[in-house]
C-alpha positions as CSV (number, residue, x, y, z in Angstrom):
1,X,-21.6,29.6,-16.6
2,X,-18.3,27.9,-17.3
3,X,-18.3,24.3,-16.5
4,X,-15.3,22.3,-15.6
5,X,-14.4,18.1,-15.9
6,X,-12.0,16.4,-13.9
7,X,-10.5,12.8,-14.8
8,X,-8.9,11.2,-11.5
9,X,-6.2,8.3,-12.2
10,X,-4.6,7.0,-9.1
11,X,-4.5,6.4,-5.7
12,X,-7.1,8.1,-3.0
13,X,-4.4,11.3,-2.5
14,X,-5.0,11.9,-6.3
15,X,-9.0,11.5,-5.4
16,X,-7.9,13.9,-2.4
17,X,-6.3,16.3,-4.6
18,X,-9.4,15.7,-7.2
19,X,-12.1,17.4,-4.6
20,X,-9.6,19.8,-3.9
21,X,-9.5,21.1,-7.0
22,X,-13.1,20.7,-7.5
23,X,-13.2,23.3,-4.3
24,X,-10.9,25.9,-6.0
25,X,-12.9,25.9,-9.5
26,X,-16.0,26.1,-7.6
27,X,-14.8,29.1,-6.4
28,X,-13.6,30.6,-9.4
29,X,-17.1,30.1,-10.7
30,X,-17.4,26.7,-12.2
31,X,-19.8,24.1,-12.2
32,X,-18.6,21.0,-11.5
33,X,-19.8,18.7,-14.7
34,X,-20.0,15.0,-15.3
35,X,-19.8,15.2,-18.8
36,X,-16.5,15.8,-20.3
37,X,-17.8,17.1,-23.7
38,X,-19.7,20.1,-22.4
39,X,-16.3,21.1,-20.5
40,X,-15.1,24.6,-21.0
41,X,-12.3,23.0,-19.0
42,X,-10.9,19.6,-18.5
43,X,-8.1,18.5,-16.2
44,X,-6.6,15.1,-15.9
45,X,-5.0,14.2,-12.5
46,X,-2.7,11.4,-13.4
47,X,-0.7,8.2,-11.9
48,X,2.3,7.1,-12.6
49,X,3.1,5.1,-9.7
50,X,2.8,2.3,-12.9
51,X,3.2,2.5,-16.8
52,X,-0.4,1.9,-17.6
53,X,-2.0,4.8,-15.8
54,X,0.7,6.9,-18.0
55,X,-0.8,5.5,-21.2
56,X,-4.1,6.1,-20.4
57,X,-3.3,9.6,-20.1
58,X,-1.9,9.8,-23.7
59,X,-5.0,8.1,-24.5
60,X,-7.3,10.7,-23.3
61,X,-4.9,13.4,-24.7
62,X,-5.5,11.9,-28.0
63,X,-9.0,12.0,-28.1
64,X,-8.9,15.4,-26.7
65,X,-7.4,16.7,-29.3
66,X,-10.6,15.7,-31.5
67,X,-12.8,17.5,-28.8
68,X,-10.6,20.9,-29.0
69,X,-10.4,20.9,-32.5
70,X,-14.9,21.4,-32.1
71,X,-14.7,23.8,-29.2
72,X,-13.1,26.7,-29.2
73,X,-11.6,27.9,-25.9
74,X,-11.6,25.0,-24.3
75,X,-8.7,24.1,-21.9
76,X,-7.2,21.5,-21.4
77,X,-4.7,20.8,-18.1
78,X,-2.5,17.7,-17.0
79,X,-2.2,17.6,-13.4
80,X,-0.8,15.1,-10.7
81,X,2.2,12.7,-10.9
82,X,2.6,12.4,-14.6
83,X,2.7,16.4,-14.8
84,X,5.3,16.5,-12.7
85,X,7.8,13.7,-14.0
86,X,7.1,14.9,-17.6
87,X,6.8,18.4,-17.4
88,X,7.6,20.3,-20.4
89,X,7.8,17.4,-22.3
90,X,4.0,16.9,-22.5
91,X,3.6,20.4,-23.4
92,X,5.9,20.0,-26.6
93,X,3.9,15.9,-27.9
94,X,0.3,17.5,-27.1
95,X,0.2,20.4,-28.7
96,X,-3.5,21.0,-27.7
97,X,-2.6,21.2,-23.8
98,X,-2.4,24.2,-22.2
99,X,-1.9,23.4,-18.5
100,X,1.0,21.6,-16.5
101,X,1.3,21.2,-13.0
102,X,2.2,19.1,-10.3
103,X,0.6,17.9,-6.8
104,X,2.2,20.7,-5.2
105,X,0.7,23.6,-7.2
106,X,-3.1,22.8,-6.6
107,X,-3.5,25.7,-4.3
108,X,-2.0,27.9,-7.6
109,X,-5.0,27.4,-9.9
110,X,-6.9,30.5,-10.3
111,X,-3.8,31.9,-11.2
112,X,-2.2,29.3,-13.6
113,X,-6.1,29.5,-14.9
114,X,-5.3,33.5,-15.7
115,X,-2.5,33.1,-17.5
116,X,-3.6,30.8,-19.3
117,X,-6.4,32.8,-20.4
118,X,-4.3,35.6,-21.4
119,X,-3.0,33.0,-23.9
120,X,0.0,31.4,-22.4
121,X,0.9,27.6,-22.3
122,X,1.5,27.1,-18.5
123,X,3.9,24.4,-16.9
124,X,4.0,24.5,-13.1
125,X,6.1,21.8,-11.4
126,X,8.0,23.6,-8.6
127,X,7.9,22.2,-5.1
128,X,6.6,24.2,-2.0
129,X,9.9,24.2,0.6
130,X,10.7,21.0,2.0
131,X,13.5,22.7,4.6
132,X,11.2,21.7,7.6
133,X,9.7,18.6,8.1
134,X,6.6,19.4,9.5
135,X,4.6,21.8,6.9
136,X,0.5,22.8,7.0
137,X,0.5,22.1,3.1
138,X,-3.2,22.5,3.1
139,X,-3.6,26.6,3.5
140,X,-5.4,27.5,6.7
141,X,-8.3,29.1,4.4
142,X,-8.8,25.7,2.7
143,X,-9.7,23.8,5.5
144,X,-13.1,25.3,5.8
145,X,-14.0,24.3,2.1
146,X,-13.3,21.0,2.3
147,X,-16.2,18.5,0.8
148,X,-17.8,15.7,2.1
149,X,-19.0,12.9,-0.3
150,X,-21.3,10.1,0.6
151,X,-21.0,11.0,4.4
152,X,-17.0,10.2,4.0
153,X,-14.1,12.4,4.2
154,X,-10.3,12.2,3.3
155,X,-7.6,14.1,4.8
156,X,-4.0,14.2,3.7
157,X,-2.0,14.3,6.9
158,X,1.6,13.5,4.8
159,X,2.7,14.2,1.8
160,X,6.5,12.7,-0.1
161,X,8.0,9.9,1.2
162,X,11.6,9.5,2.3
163,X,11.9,5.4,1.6
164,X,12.7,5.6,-1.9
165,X,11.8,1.7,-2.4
166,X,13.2,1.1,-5.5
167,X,10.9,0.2,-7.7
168,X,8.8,3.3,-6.9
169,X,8.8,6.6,-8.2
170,X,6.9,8.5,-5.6
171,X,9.9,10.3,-4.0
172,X,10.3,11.9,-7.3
173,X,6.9,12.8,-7.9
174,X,5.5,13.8,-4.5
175,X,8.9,15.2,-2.8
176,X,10.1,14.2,0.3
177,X,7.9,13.4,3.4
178,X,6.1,16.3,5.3
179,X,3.3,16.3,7.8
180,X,1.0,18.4,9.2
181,X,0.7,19.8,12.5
182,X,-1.7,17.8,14.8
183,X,-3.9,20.6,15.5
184,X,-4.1,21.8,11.6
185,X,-5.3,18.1,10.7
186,X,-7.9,18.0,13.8
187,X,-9.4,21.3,12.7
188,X,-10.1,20.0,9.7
189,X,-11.5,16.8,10.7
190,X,-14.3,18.9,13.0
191,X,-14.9,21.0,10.2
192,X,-15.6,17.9,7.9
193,X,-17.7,16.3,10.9
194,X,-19.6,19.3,11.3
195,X,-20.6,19.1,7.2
196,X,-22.0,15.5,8.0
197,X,-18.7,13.6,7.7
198,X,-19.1,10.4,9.8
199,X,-16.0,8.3,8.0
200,X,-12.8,9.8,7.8
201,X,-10.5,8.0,6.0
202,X,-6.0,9.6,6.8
203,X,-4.4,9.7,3.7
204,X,-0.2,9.5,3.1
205,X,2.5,8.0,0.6
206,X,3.9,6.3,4.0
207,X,1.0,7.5,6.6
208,X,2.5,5.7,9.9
209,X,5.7,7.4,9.0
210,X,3.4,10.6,10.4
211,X,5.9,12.8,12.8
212,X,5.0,16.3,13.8
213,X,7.1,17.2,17.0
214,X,6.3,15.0,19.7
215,X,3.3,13.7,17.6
216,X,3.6,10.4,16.3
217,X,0.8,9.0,13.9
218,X,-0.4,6.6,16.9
219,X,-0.7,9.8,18.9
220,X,-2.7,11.3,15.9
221,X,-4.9,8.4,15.3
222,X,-5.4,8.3,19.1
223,X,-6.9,11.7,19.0
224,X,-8.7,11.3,15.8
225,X,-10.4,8.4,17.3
226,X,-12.4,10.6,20.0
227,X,-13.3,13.2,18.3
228,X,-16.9,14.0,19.2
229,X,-19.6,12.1,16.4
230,X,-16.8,11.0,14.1
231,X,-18.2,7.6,13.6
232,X,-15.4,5.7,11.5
233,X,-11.8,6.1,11.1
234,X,-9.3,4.6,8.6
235,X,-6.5,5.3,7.1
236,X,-4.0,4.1,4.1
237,X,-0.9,3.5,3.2
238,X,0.8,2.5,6.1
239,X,4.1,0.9,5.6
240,X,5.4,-2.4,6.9
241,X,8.4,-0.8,8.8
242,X,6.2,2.0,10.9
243,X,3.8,-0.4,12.1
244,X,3.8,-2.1,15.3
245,X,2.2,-4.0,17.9
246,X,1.6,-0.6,19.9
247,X,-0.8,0.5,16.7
248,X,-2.5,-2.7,16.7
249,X,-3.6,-2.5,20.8
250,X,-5.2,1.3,20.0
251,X,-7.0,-0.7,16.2
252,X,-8.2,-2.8,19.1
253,X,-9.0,-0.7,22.1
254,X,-10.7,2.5,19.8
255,X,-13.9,0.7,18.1
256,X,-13.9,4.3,15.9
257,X,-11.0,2.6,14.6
258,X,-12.2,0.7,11.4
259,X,-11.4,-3.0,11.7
260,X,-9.2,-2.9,8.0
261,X,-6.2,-2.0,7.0
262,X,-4.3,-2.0,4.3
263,X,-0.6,-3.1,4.6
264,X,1.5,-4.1,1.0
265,X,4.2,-6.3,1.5
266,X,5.1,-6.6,-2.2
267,X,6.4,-9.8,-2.6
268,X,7.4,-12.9,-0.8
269,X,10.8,-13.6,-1.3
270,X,13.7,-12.1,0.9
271,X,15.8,-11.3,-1.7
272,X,13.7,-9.5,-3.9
273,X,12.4,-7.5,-0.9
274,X,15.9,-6.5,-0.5
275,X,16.5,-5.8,-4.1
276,X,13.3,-3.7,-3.7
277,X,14.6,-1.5,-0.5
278,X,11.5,-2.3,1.5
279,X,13.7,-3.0,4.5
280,X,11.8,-5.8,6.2
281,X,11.7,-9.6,5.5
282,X,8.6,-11.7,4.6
283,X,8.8,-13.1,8.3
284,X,8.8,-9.9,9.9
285,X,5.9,-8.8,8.3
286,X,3.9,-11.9,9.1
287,X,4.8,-11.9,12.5
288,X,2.9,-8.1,12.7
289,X,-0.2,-9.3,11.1
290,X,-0.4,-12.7,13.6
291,X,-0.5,-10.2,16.7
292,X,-2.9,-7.9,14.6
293,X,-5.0,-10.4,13.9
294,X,-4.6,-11.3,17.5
295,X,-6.1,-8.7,19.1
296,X,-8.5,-7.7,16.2
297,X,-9.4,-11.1,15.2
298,X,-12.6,-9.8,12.8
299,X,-9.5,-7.4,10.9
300,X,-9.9,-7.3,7.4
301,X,-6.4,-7.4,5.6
302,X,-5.4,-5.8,2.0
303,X,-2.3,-5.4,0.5
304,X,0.0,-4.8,-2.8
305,X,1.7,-7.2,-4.4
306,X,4.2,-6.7,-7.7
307,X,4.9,-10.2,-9.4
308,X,7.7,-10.4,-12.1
309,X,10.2,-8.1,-10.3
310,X,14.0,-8.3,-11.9
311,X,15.2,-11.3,-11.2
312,X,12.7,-13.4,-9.2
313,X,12.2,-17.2,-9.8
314,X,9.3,-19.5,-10.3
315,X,10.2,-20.1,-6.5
316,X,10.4,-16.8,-5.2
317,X,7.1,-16.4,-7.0
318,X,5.8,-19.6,-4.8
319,X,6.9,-17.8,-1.5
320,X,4.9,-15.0,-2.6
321,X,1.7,-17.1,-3.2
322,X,2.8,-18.8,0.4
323,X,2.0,-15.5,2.3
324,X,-1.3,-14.7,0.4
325,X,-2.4,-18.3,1.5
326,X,-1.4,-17.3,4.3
327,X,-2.8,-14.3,5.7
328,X,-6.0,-14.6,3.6
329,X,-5.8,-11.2,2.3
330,X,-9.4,-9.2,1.4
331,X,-8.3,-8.2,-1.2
332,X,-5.2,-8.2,-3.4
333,X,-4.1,-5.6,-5.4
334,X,-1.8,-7.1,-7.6
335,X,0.4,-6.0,-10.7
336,X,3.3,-6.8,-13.4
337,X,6.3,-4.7,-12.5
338,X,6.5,-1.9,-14.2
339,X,10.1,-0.3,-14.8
340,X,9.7,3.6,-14.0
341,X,12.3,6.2,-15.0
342,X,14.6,7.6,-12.3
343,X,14.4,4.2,-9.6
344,X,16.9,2.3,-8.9
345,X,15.5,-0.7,-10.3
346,X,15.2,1.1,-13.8
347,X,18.8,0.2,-13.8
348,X,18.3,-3.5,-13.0
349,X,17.8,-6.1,-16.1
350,X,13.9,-6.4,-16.6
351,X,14.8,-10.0,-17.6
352,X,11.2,-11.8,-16.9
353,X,9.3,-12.1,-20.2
354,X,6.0,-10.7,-20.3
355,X,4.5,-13.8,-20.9
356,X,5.9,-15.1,-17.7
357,X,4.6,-12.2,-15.9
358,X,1.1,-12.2,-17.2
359,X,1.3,-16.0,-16.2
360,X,2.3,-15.6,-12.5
361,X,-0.3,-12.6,-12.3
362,X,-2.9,-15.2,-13.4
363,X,-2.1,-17.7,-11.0
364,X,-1.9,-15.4,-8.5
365,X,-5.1,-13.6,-8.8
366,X,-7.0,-17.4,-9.3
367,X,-5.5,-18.3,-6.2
368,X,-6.6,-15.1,-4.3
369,X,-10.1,-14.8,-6.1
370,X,-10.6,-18.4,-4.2
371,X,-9.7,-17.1,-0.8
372,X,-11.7,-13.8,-1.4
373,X,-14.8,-16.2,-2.4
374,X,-14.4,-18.0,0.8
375,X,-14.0,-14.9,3.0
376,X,-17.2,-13.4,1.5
377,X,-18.8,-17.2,2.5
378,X,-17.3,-16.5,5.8
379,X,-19.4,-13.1,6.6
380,X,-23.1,-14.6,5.3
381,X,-25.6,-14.8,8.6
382,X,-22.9,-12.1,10.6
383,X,-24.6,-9.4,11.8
384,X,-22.6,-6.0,10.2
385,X,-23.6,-2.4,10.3
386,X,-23.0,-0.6,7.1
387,X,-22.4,3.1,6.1
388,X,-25.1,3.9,3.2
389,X,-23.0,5.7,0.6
390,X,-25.4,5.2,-2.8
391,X,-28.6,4.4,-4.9
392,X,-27.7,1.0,-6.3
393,X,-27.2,1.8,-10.2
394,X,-29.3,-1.2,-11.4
395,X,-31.4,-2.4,-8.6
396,X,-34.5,0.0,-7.7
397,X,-35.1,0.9,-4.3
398,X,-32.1,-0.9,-3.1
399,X,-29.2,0.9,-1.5
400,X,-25.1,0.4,-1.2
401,X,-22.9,0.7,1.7
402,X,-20.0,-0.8,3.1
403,X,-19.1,-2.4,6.7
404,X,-16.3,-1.6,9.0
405,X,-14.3,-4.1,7.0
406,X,-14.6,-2.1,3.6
407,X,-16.6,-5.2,2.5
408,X,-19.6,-4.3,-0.1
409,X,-23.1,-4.3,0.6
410,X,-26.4,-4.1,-1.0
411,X,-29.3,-3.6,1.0
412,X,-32.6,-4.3,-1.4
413,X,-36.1,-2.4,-0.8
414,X,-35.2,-0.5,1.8
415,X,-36.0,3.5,2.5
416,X,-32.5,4.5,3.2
417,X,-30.8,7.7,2.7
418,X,-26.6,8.5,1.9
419,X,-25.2,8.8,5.5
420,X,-27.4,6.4,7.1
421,X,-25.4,4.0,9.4
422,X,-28.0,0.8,9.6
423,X,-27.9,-2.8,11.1
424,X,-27.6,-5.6,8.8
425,X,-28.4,-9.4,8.7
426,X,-26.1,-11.0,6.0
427,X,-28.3,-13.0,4.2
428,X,-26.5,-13.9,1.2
429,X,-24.1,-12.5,-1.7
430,X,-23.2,-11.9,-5.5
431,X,-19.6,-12.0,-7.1
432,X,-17.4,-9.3,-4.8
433,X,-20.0,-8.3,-2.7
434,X,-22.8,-9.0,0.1
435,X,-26.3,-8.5,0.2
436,X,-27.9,-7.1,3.7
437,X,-31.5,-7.3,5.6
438,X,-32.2,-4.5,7.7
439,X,-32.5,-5.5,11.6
440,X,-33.4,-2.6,13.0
């Protein structure tokens, strides 16, 4: 029986796309393997929303080579974001790859598979049509075979993105925004619910920027939200500019409604923001997450940050750290611009040294690893109920989860199974997570 290997770099979409794919091979008669080197086929699905992710990719692809060399009739595919900037060109520096395609051609892979077995080299980075702007891009057939892991489920209701911030290369990888239709995406989620699904998680480039008809994402999150023994709801990305204080009464009134969210707001300084076409000031944002945290005063914020943009000053650094101290994010997810081919800001002068950059990232992160400490402080002796979603890899007969709030949990010597929603005491913590007594 063939087996197949899939690497995942990236955001959840990619993860999405990921278990799709996993899905489709099944199918075709795979078996799913955790071991890359008794593949008959491997597939990366790749990220290159930053440089790094990219060179990871070459990495593998290297190493790869090594593994073909010993196996004969092993293939090897490049998927996701990478596959689609690059195209061709990977095909021509890795000579042992076989396989090119991008986000949009998932649904194409016993096919690409078959040509590939005849002996071609494939490359498939053609978009699906993008003339209307509402588009069921996950075949009605499809829906039925979607998997459920650790009792959660993701579903893509966008794909694309029409901001075309400047310093991201999305747009270019993942097309233009689409969304589903409202009843295509609730069909799914009962189908996931009925395979054991009690956390759904909505998953777009720009997921408040949802629009099918007269359906707006608060009218889809609305009607997510009741769905019969859906337990949890989240969703990510949502983007600065599509939220609003009509979103945050229906986080509050629709307990389903996870009490986390993550929001980026990228740096601190106006005029970088501008520079970086995010079309909303630092102040603007803030005032969103003081009537957020308002009416959901137990929210638990993330967000994105990029220090070392083109241009920005040890100041406009300082009004970045201002809004972390701020809001109190749990957690950060911060990075060193990267310049990415095709964005606007490719064209600006990268003119921060790297030295400086890896500098204000320090800072930065010391200064948000001491709020996240204090947070985690904040939540010992609260009661929380937690979503069991693993064995603990170290710690026998203990279990992980995590609460509404995303926050990490370890329950010790406990009789717990994957799914199990359970009660906790906080009675202490370790480094980034909590630990949890069972109350009932």
């Amino acid at each position: 029986m063939k087996k197949a290997f899939i690497q995942t770099y990236g955001c959840q979409m990619n993860e999405h796309d990921s278990r799709r794919m996993e899905t489709i091979l099944i199918r075709e008669g795979y078996v799913i393997s955790n071991e890359m080197r008794h593949a008959d086929l491997i597939l990366i699905n790749t990220c290159s929303v930053r440089k790094n992710p990219e060179n990871k990719v070459y990495s593998l692809l290297g190493r790869l080579s090594r593994i073909k060399k010993r196996k004969e009739g092993l293939i090897i595919g490049v998927a996701g974001c990478v596959a689609q900037q690059e195209g061709e060109k990977i095909l021509k520096r890795e000579k042992t790859v076989d396989l090119i395609f991008g986000p949009d051609s998932i649904f194409l892979l016993p096919k690409m598979l078959a040509e590939v077995e005849a002996g071609r080299r494939v490359v498939n980075t053609d978009w699906m049509p993008r003339e209307k702007k509402i588009q069921n891009f996950i075949p009605h057939e499809e829906i039925e075979t979607g998997q459920v892991d650790c009792a959660k489920a993701m579903i893509a209701i966008t794909k694309g993105c029409n901001n075309y911030c400047s310093f991201c290369i999305v747009p270019t990888t993942r097309g233009r925004l689409v969304s589903r239709e409202k009843e295509n995406i609730l069909s799914e989620a009962k189908d996931l619910i009925n395979k054991g699904a009690k956390e759904i998680q909505l998953l777009g480039q720009n997921v408040n920027a949802y629009k099918a008809g007269d359906t707006g994402f608060y009218e889809l999150l609305k009607a997510m939200s009741e769905l019969k023994d859906l337990r949890r709801l989240r969703f990510i990305s949502p983007h600065p500019n599509d939220w609003n204080n009509r979103l945050s009464d229906l986080m509050s009134s629709q307990r389903v409604i996870c009490n986390q969210i993550h929001l980026p707001f990228q740096v601190g300084s106006d005029r970088i923001l501008s520079l970086m076409r995010r079309g909303h000031t630092a102040g603007e944002y803030l005032e969103k997450i003081q009537y957020l945290r308002q009416v959901v005063p137990d929210i638990a914020i993330s967000t994105d940050v990029i220090v070392g943009f083109p241009g920005e000053t040890e100041a406009e650094f300082e009004e970045t750290l201002k809004v972390i101290e701020t809001v109190r994010f749990n957690p950060v997810y911060a990075f060193v611009y990267s310049e990415r081919p095709g964005t606007r800001a490719a064209a600006l002068d990268d003119d921060i040294p790297q030295q400086v950059k890896d500098e204000r990232l320090q800072q930065l992160l010391k200064v948000q690893n001491s709020i996240q400490s204090e947070l985690l402080d904040d939540l010992v002796g609260s009661s929380q109920e937690i979503l069991i979603d693993g064995a603990h890899p170290r710690e026998r007969r203990a279990m992980t989860g995590r609460s509404g709030g995303n926050t990490p949990y370890m329950i010790p010597d406990c009789d717990l199974e994957i799914g199990d929603m359970v009660s906790v005491k906080t009675c202490g913590r370790k480094t980034h997570s909590l630990i949890g007594e069972l109350t009932r």
